[in-house]
C-alpha positions in Angstrom: 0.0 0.0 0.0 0.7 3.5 -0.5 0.0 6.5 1.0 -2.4 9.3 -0.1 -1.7 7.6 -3.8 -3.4 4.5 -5.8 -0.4 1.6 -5.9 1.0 2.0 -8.8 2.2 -0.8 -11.5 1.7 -4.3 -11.7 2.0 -6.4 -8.5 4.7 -8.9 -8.5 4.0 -12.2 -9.3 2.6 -14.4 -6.8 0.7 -17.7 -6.2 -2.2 -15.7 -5.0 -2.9 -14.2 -7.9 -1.2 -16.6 -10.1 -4.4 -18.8 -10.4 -6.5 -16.4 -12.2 -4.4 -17.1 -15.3 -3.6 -20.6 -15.1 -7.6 -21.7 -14.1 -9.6 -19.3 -16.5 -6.4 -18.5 -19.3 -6.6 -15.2 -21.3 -8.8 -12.5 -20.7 -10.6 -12.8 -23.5 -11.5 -16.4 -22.5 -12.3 -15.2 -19.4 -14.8 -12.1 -21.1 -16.7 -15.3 -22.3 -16.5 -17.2 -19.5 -18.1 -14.4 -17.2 -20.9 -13.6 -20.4 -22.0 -17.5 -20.0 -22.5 -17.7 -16.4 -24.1 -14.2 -16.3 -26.5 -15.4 -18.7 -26.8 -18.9 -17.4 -27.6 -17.0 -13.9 -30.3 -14.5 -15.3 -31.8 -16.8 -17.3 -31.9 -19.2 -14.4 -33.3 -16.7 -12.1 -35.9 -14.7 -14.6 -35.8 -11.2 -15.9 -37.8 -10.1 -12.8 -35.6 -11.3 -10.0 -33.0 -8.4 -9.0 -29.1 -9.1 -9.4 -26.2 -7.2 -8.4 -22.5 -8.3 -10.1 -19.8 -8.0 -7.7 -17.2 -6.7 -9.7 -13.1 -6.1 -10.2 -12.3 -2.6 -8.9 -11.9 -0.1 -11.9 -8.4 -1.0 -13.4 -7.6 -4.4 -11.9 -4.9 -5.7 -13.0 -5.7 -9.2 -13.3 -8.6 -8.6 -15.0 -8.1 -5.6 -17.4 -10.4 -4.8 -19.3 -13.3 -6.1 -17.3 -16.8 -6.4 -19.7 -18.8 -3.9 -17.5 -21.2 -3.4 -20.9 -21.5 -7.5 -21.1 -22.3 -7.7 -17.3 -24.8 -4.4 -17.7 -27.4 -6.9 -19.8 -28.1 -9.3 -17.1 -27.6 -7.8 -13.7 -29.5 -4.2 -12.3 -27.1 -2.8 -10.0 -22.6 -3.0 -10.0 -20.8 -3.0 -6.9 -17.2 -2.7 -7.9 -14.8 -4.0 -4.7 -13.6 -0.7 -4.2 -11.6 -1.7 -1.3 -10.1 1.8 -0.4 -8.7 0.1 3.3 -6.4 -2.2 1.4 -5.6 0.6 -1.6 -4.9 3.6 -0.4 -5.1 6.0 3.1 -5.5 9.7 3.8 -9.6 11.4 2.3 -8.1 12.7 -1.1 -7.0 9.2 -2.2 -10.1 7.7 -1.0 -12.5 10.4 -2.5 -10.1 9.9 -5.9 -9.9 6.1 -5.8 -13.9 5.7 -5.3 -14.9 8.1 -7.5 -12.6 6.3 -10.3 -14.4 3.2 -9.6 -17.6 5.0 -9.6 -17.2 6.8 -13.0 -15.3 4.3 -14.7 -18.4 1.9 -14.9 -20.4 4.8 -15.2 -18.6 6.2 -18.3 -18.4 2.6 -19.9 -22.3 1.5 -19.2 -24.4 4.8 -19.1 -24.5 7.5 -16.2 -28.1 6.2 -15.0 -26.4 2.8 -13.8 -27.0 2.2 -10.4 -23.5 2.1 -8.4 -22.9 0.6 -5.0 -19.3 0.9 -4.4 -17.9 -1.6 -1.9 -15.1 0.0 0.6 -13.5 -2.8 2.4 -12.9 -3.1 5.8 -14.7 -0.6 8.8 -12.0 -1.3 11.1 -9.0 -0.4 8.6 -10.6 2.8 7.5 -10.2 6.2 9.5 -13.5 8.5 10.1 -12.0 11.1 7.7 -11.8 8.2 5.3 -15.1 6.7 5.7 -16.7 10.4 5.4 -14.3 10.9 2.3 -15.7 7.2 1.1 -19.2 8.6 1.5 -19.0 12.1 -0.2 -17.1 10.4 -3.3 -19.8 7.8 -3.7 -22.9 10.7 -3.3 -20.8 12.9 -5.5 -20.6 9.9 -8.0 -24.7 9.3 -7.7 -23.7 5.8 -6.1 -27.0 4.4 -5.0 -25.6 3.4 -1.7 -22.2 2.3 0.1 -21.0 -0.1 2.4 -17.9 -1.2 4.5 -17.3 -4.9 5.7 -17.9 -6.0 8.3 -21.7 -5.3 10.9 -19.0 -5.7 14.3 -15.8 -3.4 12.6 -18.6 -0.4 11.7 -18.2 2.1 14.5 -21.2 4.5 15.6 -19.5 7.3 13.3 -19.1 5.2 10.3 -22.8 4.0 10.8 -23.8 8.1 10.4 -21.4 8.4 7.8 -23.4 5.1 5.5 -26.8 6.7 6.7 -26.5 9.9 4.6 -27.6 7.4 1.5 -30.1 8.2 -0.4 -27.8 10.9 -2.5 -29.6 14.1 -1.4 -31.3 15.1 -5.0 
């Protein structure tokens, strides 16, 4: 991790990450790979039922290049893993990394896509963070926000989630 900046560059190899490439092969494989089991999903579960895709945070590296316009045909509402605790520290590089995540799906799938960004772990973040989290996800005209996990949320970060809905 960095601070008050997105890491930059690729991470190095490791067997953590390694099996994304060996199990699923290129991205392109896995593009088609994610279409199918979207489709298999929504077609199992009916056009009616609501279904929101977890997705890569804007820019992942081991999935560049992630088919948000694919994903946008069979599930209602995106919430990218925007995991700000484990990417960055300090408000202005949480309000910049969020707000990437937000608008990069946005920009790709159509500014009226509902957006709720997921911002890692409550007891990792800082109040100034969490409140940054929140104003970059209203700002963005994220449909909500959340931190991980119920017993790591303190009383402030609580206040902090409850100013969603996005004031019109």
């Amino acid at each position: 991790m960095t601070t008050g900046s997105i890491s930059p560059g690729p991470p190095p190899a490791s067997p953590r990450t390694a099996w994304r490439s060996q199990t699923f092969g290129s991205i392109p494989r896995r593009n088609r790979l994610q279409g199918r089991l979207a489709a298999n999903l929504r077609r199992s579960v009916g056009p009616d039922y609501p279904l929101g895709a977890i997705v890569p945070e804007a820019g992942a590296l081991y999935w560049p290049g992630f088919p948000y316009a694919q994903t946008a045909r069979y599930f209602d509402v995106f919430l990218p893993m925007a995991y700000f605790t484990f990417r960055v520290h300090g408000a202005g590089a949480v309000r910049s990394y969020v707000g990437r995540n937000i608008s990069t799906i946005k920009s790709i799938v159509g500014s009226d896509t509902p957006v709720h960004p997921i911002g890692g772990e409550a007891d990792h973040a800082t109040a100034s963070e969490v409140a940054a989290y929140v104003r970059a996800a209203r700002a963005g005209g994220a449909i909500g926000a959340s931190l991980y996990d119920f017993n790591g949320t303190t009383p402030a970060a609580w206040s902090q989630l409850g100013r969603f809905p996005a004031a019109s």
